[in-house]
C-alpha positions in Angstrom: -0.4 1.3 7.3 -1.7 -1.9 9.3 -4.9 -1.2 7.7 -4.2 -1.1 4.5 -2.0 -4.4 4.4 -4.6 -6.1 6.2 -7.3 -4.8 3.6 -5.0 -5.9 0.9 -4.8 -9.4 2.2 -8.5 -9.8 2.7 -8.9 -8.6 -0.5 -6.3 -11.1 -2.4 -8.0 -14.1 -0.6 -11.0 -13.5 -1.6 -9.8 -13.2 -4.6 -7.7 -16.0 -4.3 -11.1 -18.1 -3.2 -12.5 -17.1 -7.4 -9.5 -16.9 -9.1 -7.3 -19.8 -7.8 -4.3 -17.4 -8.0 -2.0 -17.3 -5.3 -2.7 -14.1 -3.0 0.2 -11.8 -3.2 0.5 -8.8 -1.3 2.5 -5.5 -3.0 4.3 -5.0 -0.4 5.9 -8.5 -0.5 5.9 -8.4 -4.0 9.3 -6.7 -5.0 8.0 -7.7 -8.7 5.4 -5.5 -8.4 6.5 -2.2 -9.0 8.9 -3.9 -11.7 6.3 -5.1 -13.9 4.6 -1.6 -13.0 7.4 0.0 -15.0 8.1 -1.9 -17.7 4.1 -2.0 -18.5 2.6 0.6 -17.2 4.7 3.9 -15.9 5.1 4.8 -19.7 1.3 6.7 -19.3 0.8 6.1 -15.7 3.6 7.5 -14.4 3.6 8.5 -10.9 -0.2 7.5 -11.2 -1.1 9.8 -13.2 -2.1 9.4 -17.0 -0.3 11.3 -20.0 -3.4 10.4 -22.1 -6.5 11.5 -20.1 -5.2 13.7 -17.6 -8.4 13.5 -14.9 -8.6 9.4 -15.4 -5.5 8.8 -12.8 -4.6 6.0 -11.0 -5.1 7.7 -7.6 -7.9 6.3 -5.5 -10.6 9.5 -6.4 -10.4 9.1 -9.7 -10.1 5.1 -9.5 -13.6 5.1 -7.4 -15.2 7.8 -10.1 -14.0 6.2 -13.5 -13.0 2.2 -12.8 -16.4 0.4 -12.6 -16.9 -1.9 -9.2 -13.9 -0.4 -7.7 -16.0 0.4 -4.7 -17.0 -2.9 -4.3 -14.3 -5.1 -5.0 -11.3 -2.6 -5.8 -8.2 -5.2 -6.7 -11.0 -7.4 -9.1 -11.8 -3.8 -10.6 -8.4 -3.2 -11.0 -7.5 -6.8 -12.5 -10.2 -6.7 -14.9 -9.1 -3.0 -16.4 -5.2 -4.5 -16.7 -6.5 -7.5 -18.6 -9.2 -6.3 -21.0 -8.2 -2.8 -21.3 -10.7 0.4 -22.2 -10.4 2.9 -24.9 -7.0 4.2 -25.3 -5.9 1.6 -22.6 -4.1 -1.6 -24.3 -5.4 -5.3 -22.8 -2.6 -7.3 -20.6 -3.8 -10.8 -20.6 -2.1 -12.3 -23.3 0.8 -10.1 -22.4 1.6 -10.3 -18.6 0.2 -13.9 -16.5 -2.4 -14.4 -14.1 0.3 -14.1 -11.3 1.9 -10.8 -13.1 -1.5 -9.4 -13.6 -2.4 -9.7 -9.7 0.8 -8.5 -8.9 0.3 -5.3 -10.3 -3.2 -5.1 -9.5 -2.1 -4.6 -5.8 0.5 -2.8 -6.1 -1.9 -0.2 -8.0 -4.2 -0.5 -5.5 -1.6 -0.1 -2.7 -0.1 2.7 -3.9 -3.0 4.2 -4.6 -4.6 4.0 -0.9 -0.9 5.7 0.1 -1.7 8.8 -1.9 0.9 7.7 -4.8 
């Protein structure tokens, strides 16, 4: 679990270092799974997708389907919430900078934990 948190913070300060967002970590972020529900759990519920059954939100099928996730997961991750992809509605003029990080790690969190 150590791990994982200590990925999650490497990976919001770099992104911290191109975005000039504030890092957040999920885990500290009780937000997180809020704005998860109210935006997202209508067809990723669980992590799963009610749409496109195979394109979940659970780490195999984030590293086979979201493009760069093996390289830079959360920016993967952020980029998808913002501009969307086929059936998938954009979030940047709907959720803010902060918002959109927010859930970014808690996806990615949860997803490492085997939703």
């Amino acid at each position: 679990m150590r791990i994982i948190l200590l990925k999650i913070l490497l990976l919001a300060i770099a992104l911290f270092r191109l975005t000039s967002i504030h890092p957040v970590l999920a885990a500290e972020a009780p937000n997180a799974a809020k704005i998860f529900n109210d935006n997202c759990a209508a067809c990723h519920i669980g992590g799963g997708n009610i749409l496109i059954s195979q394109k979940t939100l659970k780490k195999e099928a984030l590293l086979k389907y979201l493009e760069n996730y093996n390289r830079d997961a959360i920016q993967a991750i952020i980029h998808q919430v913002q501009n969307g992809k086929n059936a998938m509605p954009a979030f940047k003029s709907k959720l803010s900078a902060q918002e959109i990080l927010e859930v970014a790690a808690y996806v990615f969190q949860k997803a490492e934990q085997g939703w």
